[in-house]
N, C-alpha and C positions, 0 to 999 in steps of 0.2 A: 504494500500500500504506500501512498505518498498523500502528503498534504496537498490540499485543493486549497485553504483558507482557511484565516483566523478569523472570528466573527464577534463582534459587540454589538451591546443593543444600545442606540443613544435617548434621555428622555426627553432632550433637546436637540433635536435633529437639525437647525441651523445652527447652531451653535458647537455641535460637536463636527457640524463641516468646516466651518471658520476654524476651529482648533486642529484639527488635522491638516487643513488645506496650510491657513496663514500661518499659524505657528508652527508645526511641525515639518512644513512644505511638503506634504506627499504627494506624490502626483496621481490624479484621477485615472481608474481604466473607464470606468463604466458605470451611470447612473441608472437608477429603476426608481418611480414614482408611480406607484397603482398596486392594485388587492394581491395578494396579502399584507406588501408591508411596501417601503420606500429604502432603499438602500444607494451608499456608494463604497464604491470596491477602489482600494489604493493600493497602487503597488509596492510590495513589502518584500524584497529581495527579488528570489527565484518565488516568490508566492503574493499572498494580496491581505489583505485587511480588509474587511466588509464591517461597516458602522451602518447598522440599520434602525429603522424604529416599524414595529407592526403596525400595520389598519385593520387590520381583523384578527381574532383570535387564531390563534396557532397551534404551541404547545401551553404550557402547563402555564407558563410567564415568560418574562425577558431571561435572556440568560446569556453565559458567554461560552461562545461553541468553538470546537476545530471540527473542519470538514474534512475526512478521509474519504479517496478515491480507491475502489478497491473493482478489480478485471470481476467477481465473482460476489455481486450482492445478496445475492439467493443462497448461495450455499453458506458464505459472513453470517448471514442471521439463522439460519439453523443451527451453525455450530452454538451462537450467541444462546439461543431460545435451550440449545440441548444441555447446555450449564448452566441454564437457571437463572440467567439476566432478563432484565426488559427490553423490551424492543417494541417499537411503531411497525405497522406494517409499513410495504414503501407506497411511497405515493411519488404520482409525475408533479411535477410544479411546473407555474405557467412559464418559464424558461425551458423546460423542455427537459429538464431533470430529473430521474427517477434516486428516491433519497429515502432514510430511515432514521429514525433516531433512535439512539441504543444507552443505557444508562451501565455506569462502570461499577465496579463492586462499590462505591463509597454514595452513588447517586448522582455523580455529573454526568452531564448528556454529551453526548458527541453524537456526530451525525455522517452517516456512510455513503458515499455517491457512487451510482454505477458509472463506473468511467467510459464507459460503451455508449451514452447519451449525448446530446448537446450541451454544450454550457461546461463543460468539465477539463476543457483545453487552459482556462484561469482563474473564472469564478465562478461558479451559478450566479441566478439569485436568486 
């Protein structure tokens, strides 16, 4: 597996772009404004930063995720489900990505991308 992206939720979403953009100078890949959420994606090395805020409910609340691309989604959350973790089923998102969200033995979420979809060459969203 490789990282796809780090992810924050902002509760100030112009404010958390002025602080990335102006003071931290990151440069923009890619903006998304509409259902589910509004996001912008920065480029963060070899990877990106996603500062997003929801417009409609999602998971459980804001939280802050890594996005793992992984060749074998289907078979990822069987092994996951066969040890006794939680797991979302996947769902497509309107980017064109099929994704899951999976909780670790301690309860933080990460979330798992088929890297076989659209959107998984930098960032979803």
């Amino acid at each position: 597996m490789k990282l796809a992206f780090l992810s924050v939720p902002a509760r100030d979403y112009d404010t958390s772009k002025a602080f990335y953009e102006d003071i931290l100078g990151l440069t923009v890949i890619e903006e998304y404004d509409g259902a589910p959420h509004r996001f912008t994606d920065y480029q963060l090395g070899d990877s990106c930063l996603k500062v997003y805020e929801w417009l409609e409910p999602w998971h459980a609340g804001h939280f802050t995720s890594f996005m793992m691309s992984t060749p074998d989604l289907d078979g990822l959350l069987e092994k996951v489900a066969a040890a006794g973790y939680e797991a979302r089923s996947p769902e497509i998102t309107g980017w064109g990505g099929r994704i899951a969200a999976v909780k670790d033995p301690f309860g933080n979420i990460l979330n798992l991308l088929d890297e076989h979809l659209p959107g998984t060459s930098h960032s979803p969203g």
